[in-house]
N, C-alpha and C positions, 0 to 999 in steps of 0.2 A: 508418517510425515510429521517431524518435528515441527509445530508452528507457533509464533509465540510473540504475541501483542505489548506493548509498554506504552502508557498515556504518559508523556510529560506534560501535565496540566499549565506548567508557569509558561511553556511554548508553543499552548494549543500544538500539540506536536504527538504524533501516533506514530511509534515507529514498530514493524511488524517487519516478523522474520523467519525466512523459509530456511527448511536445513531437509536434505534427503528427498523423497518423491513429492509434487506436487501433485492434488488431488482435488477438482472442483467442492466434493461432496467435504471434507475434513476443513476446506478452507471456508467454505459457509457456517459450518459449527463455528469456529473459531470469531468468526465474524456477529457471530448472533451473540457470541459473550462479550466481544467488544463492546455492540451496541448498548447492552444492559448494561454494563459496567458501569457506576457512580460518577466516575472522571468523565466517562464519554458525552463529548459535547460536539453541538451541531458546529459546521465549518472547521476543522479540526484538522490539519495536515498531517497528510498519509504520504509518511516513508516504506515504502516495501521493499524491504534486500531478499533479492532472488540469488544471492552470488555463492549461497551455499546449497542450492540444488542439486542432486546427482541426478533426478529423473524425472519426465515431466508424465506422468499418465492423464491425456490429454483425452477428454469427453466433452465435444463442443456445445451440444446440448445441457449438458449443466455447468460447462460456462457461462451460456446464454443464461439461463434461469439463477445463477449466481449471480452473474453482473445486475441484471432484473432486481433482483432484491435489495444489490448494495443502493441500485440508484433511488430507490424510495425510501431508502433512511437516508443517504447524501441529499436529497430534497428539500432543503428549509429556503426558503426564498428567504437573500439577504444575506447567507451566511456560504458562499461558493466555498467548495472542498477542493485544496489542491490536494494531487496527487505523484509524488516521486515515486518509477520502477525504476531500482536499481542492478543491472544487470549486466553479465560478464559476459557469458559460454553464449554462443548459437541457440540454443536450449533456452535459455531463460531471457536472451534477446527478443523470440521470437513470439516468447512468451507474451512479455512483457508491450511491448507492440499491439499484439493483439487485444492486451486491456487497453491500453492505449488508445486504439481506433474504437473499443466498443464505446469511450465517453465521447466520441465525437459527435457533433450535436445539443450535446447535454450544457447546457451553460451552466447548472449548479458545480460540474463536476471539469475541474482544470488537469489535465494526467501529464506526463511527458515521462519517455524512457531515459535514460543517464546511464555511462558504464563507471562516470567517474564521480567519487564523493561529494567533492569540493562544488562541482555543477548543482549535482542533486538537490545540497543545502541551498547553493543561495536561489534557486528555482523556488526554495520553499520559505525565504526571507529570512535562513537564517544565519548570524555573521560566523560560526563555526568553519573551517575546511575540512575539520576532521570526524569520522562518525565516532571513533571510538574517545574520542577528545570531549563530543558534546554529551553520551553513554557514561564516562565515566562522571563530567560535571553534576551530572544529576541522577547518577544512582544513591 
């Protein structure tokens, strides 16, 4: 499973991106080099594009214990983490959803599913419409 993190630090802005099988166990690795990561700062908005997924290999047990882990790094009282899932297919709708309902509850953590870009950004404050518009501003 292709996965693959980008910190734009000037827009507290994390955009993360799924290509081929989605894997609870491959997505916590990738997530634990987030965290360490120099850029990575508390309250930081999370973009996830799901819209290049072909498969979901779905293990809801270490969903649960995934989600578990993200919510005690997103924990900093003060600094609430929103969260954009952007997603297309049935598949990664339902995906997506399901992260979705797992922050519910959580007041650090804000999530909402989007199929469409333009939603996504400004859910996440930002004035962009277009992903690959705001990706190429700041590559």
């Amino acid at each position: 499973m292709p996965l693959t993190f980008r910190i734009i630090p000037d827009m507290a802005l994390v955009y993360v991106q799924y290509s081929g099988q989605i894997c609870p166990h491959e997505t916590m690795q990738v997530f634990e080099d987030y965290v360490k990561h120099p850029d990575s700062r508390p309250g930081q908005k999370q973009l996830v594009d799901l819209r290049h997924v072909t498969k979901v290999d779905f293990d809801f047990p270490a969903f649960l214990r995934m989600q578990a882990k993200k919510a005690e790094a997103f924990h900093v009282p003060g600094f609430p983490t929103l969260v954009a899932y952007l997603a297309d297919s049935s598949d990664t709708i339902r995906i997506a959803r399901m992260a979705q309902r797992s922050w519910d509850g959580i007041s650090d953590v804000i999530a909402r599913m989007f199929t469409e870009e333009a939603n996504a950004l400004a859910f996440l404050g930002l004035p962009q419409t277009d992903l690959h518009a705001l990706l190429a501003r700041t590559a």
